[in-house]
C-alpha positions as CSV (number, residue, x, y, z in Angstrom):
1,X,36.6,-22.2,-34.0
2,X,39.1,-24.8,-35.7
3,X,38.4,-28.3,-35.4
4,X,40.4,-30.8,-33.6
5,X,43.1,-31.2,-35.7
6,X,47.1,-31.6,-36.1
7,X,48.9,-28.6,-35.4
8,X,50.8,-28.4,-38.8
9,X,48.0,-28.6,-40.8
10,X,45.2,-26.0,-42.0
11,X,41.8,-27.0,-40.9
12,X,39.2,-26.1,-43.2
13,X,35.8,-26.1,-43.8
14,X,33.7,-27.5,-47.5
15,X,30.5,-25.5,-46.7
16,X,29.9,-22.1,-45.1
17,X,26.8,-22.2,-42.8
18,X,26.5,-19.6,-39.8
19,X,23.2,-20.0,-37.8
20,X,21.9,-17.8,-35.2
21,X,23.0,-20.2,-32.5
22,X,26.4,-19.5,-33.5
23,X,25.8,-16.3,-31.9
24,X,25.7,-17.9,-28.5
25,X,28.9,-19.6,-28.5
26,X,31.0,-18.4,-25.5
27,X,33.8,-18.9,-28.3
28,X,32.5,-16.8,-30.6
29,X,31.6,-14.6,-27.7
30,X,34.7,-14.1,-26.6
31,X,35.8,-13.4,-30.1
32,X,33.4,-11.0,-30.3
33,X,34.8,-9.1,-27.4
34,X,38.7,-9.2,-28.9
35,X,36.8,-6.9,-31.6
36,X,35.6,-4.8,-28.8
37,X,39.0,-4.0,-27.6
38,X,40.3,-2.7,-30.7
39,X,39.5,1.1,-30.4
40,X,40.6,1.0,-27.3
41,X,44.2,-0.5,-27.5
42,X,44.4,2.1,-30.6
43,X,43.8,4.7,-28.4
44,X,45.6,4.3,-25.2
45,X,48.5,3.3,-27.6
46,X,48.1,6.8,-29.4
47,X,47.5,8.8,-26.7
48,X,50.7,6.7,-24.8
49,X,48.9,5.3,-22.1
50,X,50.9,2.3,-21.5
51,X,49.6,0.8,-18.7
52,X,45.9,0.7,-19.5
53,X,47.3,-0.4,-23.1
54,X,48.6,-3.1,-21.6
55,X,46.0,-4.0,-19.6
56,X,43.7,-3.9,-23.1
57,X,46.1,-5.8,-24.5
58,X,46.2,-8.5,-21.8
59,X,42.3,-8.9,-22.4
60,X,43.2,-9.4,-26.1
61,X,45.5,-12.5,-25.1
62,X,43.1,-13.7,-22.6
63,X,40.1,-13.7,-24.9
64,X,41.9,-15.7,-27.7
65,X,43.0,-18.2,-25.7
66,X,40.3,-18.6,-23.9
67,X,37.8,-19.0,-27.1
68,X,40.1,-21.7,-28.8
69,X,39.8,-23.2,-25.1
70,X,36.2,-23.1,-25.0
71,X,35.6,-23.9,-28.6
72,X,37.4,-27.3,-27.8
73,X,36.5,-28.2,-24.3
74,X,32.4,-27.2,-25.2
75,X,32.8,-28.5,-28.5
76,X,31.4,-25.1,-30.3
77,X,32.8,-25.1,-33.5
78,X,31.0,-22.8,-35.8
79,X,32.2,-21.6,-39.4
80,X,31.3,-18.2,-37.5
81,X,34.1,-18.8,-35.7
82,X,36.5,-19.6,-38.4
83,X,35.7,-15.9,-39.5
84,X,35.6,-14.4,-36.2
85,X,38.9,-15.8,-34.8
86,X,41.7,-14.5,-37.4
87,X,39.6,-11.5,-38.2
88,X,39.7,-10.4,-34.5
89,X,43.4,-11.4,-34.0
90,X,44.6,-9.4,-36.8
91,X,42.9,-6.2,-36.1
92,X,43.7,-6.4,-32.2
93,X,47.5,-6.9,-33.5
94,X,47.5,-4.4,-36.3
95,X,45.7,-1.7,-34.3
96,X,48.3,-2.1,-31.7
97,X,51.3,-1.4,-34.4
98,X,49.3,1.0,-36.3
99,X,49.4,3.1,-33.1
100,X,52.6,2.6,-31.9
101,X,53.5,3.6,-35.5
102,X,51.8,6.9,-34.6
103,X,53.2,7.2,-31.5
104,X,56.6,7.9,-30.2
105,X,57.8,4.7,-30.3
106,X,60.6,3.3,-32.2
107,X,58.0,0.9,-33.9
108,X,59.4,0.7,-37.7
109,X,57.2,1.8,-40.5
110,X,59.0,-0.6,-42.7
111,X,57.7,-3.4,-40.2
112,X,54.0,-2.4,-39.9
113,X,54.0,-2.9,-43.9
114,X,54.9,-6.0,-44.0
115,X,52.8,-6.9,-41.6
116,X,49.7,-5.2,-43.0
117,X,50.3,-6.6,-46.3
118,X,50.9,-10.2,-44.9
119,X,47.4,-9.6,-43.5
120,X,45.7,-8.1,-46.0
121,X,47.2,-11.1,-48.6
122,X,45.3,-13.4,-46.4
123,X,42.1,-12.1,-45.9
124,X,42.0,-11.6,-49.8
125,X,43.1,-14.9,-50.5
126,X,40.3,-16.6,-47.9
127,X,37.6,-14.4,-49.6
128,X,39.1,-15.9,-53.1
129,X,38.7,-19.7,-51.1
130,X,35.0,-18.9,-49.9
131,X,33.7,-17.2,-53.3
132,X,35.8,-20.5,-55.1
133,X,35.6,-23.2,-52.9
134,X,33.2,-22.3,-50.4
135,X,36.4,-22.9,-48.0
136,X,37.1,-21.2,-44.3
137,X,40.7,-21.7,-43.9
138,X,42.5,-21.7,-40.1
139,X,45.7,-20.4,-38.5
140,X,48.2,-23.3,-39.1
141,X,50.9,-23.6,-36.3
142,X,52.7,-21.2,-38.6
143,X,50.3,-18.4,-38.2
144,X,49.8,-18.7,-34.5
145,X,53.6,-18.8,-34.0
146,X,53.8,-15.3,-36.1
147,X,50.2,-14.1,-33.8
148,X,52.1,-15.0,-30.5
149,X,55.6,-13.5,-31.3
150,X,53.5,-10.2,-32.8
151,X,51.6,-10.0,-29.8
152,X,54.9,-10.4,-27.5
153,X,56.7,-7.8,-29.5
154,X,54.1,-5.2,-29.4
155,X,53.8,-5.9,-25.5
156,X,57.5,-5.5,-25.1
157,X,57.4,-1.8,-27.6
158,X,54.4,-1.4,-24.6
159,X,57.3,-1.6,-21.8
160,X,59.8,0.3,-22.6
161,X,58.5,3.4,-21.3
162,X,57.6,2.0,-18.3
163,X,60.4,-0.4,-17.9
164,X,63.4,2.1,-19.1
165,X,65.9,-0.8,-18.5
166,X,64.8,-3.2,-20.2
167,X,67.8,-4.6,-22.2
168,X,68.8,-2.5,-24.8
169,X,67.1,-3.4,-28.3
170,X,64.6,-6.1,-26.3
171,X,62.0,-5.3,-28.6
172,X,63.4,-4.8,-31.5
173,X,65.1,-8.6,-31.5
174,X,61.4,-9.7,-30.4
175,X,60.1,-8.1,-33.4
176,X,62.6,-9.6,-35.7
177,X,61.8,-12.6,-34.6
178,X,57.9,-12.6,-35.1
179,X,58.4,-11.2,-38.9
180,X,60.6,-14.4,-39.7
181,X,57.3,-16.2,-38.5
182,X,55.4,-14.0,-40.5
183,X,57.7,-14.6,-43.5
184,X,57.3,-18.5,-43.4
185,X,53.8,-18.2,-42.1
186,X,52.8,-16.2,-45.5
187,X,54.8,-18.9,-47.6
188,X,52.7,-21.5,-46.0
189,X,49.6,-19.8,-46.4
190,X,50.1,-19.1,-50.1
191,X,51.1,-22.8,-50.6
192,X,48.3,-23.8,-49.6
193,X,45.5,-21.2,-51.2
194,X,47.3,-22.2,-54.8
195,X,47.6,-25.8,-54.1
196,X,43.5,-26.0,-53.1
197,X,42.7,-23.6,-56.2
198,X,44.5,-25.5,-58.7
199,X,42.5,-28.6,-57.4
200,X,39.3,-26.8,-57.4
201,X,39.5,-25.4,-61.3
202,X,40.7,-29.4,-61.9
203,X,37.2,-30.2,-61.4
């Protein structure tokens, strides 16, 4: 998990060493168990089980709060857990959209790209950092913000059909909202992936 650091900036790591203690971490533990709830928020999404989706997704929440908690309070930060962390947030929130994509919900298409390409910019451009660099790089306040609104949005696409009057267009606005995070969110990241590359190949 991230170090103890200011909110607005990345927190990064210069070497990449994951030991078999890391493991054991109830931080990376509990990261570990996001993963696990994947399939089934997929599923219960695609087959339109709201409730239980939900209730998936509330154990998504719960777990990554509770492992940044834990990471800090037990002092368990592992370069495991720089991997685990995003990795685990971005598949429990993609599989969600994927599947209300699928579904019947008025999830836009248009949306989900963007998303999965935001996401799939990252995770090529921390590989690039690690093979370059030897660099994890962290959520900056940025990239939670855009996590958290995602995460509201898809729970709000989640209660519609069991909530039919909820305000008209309640998740639609949410999800607006969360892709102007993801918008500045991506900005920041790329910012900062070409600002430490140019000073690595200025070595």
């Amino acid at each position: 998990m991230a170090l103890k650091a200011p909110v607005h900036q990345f927190t990064e790591t210069q070497s990449i060493r994951i030991t078999r203690s890391d493991f054991f971490y109830v931080s990376n533990i509990l990261s570990s168990a996001r993963l696990v709830t994947v399939p089934f928020i997929f599923f219960t999404i695609y087959r339109e089980q709201w409730v239980l989706a939900m209730v998936w997704g509330g154990i998504a929440v719960i777990t990554d709060v509770l492992d940044g908690f834990f990471a800090r309070r037990l002092k368990q930060h592992s370069e495991l857990g720089y991997i685990l962390d995003p990795i685990a947030d971005k598949l429990a929130i993609s599989a969600g959209i994927f599947a209300l994509v699928l579904s019947k919900s008025t999830f836009p298409l248009w949306a989900f790209l963007i998303i999965a390409t935001r996401d799939v910019l990252i995770v090529l451009g921390n590989a690039v950092l690690a093979y370059k660099a030897k660099m994890i790089t962290r959520s900056n306040l940025w990239g939670k913000c855009a996590s958290f609104f995602l995460s509201v949005a898809v729970m709000f696409y989640l209660l519609r059909p069991i909530v039919p009057r909820l305000p008209d267009n309640t998740e639609f606005y949410s999800l607006c909202l969360a892709l102007i995070f993801v918008g500045v969110s991506t900005v920041s990241y790329a910012r900062h992936m070409f600002r430490v590359l140019e000073t690595q190949n200025q070595r």
